[in-house]
Every structure is written in C-alpha cells, then in structure tokens.
C-alpha positions as semicolon CSV with decimal commas, in nm:
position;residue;x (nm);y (nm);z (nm)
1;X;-5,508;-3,909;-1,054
2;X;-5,428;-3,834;-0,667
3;X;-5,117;-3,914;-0,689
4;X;-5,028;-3,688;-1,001
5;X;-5,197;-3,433;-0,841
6;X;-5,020;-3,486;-0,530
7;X;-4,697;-3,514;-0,722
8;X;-4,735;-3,183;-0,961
9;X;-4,832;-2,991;-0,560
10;X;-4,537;-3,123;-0,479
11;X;-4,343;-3,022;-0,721
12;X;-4,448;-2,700;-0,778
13;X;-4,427;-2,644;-0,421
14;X;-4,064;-2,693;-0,408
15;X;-3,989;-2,491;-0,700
16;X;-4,171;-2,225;-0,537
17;X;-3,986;-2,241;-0,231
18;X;-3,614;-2,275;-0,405
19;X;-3,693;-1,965;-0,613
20;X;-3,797;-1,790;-0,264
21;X;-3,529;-1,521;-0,178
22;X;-3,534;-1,696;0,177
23;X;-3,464;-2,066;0,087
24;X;-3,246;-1,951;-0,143
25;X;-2,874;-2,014;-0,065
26;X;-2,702;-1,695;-0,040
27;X;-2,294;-1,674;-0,162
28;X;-2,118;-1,636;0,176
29;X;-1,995;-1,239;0,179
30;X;-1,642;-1,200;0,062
31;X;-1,450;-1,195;0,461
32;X;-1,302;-0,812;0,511
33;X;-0,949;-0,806;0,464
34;X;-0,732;-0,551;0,678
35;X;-0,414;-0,476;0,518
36;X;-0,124;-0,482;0,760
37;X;0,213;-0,412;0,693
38;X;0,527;-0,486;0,876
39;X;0,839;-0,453;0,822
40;X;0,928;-0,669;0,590
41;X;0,562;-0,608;0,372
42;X;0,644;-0,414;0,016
43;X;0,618;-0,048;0,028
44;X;0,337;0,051;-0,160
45;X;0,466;0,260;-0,483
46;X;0,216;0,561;-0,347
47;X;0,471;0,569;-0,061
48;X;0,698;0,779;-0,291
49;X;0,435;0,977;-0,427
50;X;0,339;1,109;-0,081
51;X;0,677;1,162;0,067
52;X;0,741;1,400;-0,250
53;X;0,408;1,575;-0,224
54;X;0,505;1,627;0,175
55;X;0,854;1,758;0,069
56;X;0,724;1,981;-0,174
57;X;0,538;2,144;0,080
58;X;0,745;2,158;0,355
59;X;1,049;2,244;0,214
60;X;0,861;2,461;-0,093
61;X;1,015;2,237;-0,317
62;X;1,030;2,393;-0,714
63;X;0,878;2,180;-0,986
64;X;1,189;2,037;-1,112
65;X;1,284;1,974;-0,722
66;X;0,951;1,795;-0,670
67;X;1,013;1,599;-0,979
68;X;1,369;1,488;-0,933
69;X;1,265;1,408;-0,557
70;X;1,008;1,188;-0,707
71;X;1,255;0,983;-0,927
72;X;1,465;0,923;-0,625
73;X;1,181;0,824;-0,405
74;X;1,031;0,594;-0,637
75;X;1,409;0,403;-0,710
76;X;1,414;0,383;-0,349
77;X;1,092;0,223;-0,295
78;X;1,148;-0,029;-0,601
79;X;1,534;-0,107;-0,484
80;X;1,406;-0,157;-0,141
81;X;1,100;-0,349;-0,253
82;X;1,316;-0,570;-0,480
83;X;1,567;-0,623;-0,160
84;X;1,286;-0,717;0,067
85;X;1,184;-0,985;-0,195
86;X;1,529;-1,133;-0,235
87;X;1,688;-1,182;0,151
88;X;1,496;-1,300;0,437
89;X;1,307;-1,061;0,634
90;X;1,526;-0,886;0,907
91;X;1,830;-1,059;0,814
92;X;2,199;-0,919;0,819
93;X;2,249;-0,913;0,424
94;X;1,835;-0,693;0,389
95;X;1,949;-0,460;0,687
96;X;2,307;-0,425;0,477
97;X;2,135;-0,364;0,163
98;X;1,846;-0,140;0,289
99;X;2,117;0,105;0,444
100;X;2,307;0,064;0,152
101;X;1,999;0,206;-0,088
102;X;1,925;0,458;0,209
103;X;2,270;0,611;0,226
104;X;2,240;0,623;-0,167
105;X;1,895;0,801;-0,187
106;X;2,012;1,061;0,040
107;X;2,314;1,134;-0,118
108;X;2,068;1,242;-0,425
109;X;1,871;1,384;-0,225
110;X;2,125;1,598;-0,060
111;X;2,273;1,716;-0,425
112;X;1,887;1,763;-0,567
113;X;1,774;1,990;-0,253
114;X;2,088;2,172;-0,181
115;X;2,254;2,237;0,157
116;X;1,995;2,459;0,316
117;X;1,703;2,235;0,210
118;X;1,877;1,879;0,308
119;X;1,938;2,032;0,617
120;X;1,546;2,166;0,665
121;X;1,467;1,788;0,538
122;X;1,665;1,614;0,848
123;X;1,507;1,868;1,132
124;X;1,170;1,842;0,965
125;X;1,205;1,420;0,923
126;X;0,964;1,390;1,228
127;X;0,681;1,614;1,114
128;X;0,665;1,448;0,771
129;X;0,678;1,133;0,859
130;X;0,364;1,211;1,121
131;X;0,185;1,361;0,827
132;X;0,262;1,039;0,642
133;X;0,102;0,841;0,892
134;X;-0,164;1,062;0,888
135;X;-0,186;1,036;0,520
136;X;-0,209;0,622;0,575
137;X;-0,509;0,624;0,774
C-alpha cells in the first residue's frame, strides 16, 4: 500500500511539475532576421512605387505622368530583377544588361516627362534618391 501510495505521489508530482509554466519547455523564439540587400539582392517591387510617388512630387508630376512613370518603373524593377536572377552577380554580361534596361527606362522616361521635366529629373537625381533612403529606413 506504501508503495502505491508512494508511486501515485510520484506520479502526480511529476505531472504537476510538467504542466508548471516553469518546467515547461518553451519553443525557442523565432531568431530576428535583418534584411540586407546588396547589390546583387532583388529590388523589392515597392522600389517602383516610391520612386514614382517621389517624382510625382518633385517634379509635380500629372496623374497620367505619375501613372505612366509607374509602368516604366515597375518594368524596370522586374527586367532588372529577372537579369539579376539569370547572370552571376557583378559579372560583365548583368552590368551589360542592367545598363542596357537603364538606358531603355530613361529613354521612356525622357518621352513621358518631356524635356523640361527629364532635365529637372537628372539635377534633382540626388535629392530623391536621399529621400528614398530615407523612405527605406
């Protein structure tokens, strides 16, 4: 009779404790992940998004402007993406095809915003893209 005494003390003992919050393994907390990009990392579709909404300011963009901007900026970011994913990172043939889709997306750019406004686009390149950083963090 000791002994099943002893035994149920036991037991119930131990399933006391493993219901406890304290002897209770805990699932290890998911690690924090910092995203960081380099070069060669995808450009995140927002990318385009922001660069128009910047433009639009800046440059007082109309709606059709801002909207045709937008379709540019987003072919860019998928042509480049899609380039990034097919040659090495930083070789000859992604640096060729990168300038390649650059020189394209300005040329629509340049026929979408006019002469005046592609030239207030290439003095104001610096100020947007520091508001884009700003816009990252």
């Amino acid at each position: 009779m000791r002994f099943a005494s002893f035994s149920v003390l036991c037991l119930t003992s131990a399933l006391a404790l493993s219901s406890c919050s304290l002897f209770r393994s805990r699932p290890a907390a998911a690690p924090v992940v910092e995203a960081v990009r380099t070069e060669d990392s995808p450009t995140p579709k927002t990318a385009a998004r922001d660069l128009a909404d910047v433009m639009t300011t800046e440059l007082q963009l109309t709606p059709d402007q801002t909207q045709r901007v937008r379709t540019v900026l987003n072919g860019t970011v998928e042509q480049a993406n899609a380039a990034k994913a097919k040659y090495a990172p930083k070789s000859p043939e992604l640096m060729a095809e990168l300038k390649r889709i650059n020189v394209s997306s300005q040329q629509e750019l340049q026929v979408i915003l006019g002469p005046t406004k592609f030239k207030q686009l290439q003095a104001s390149r610096r100020k947007m893209a520091a508001e884009m950083q700003q816009r990252r963090q």
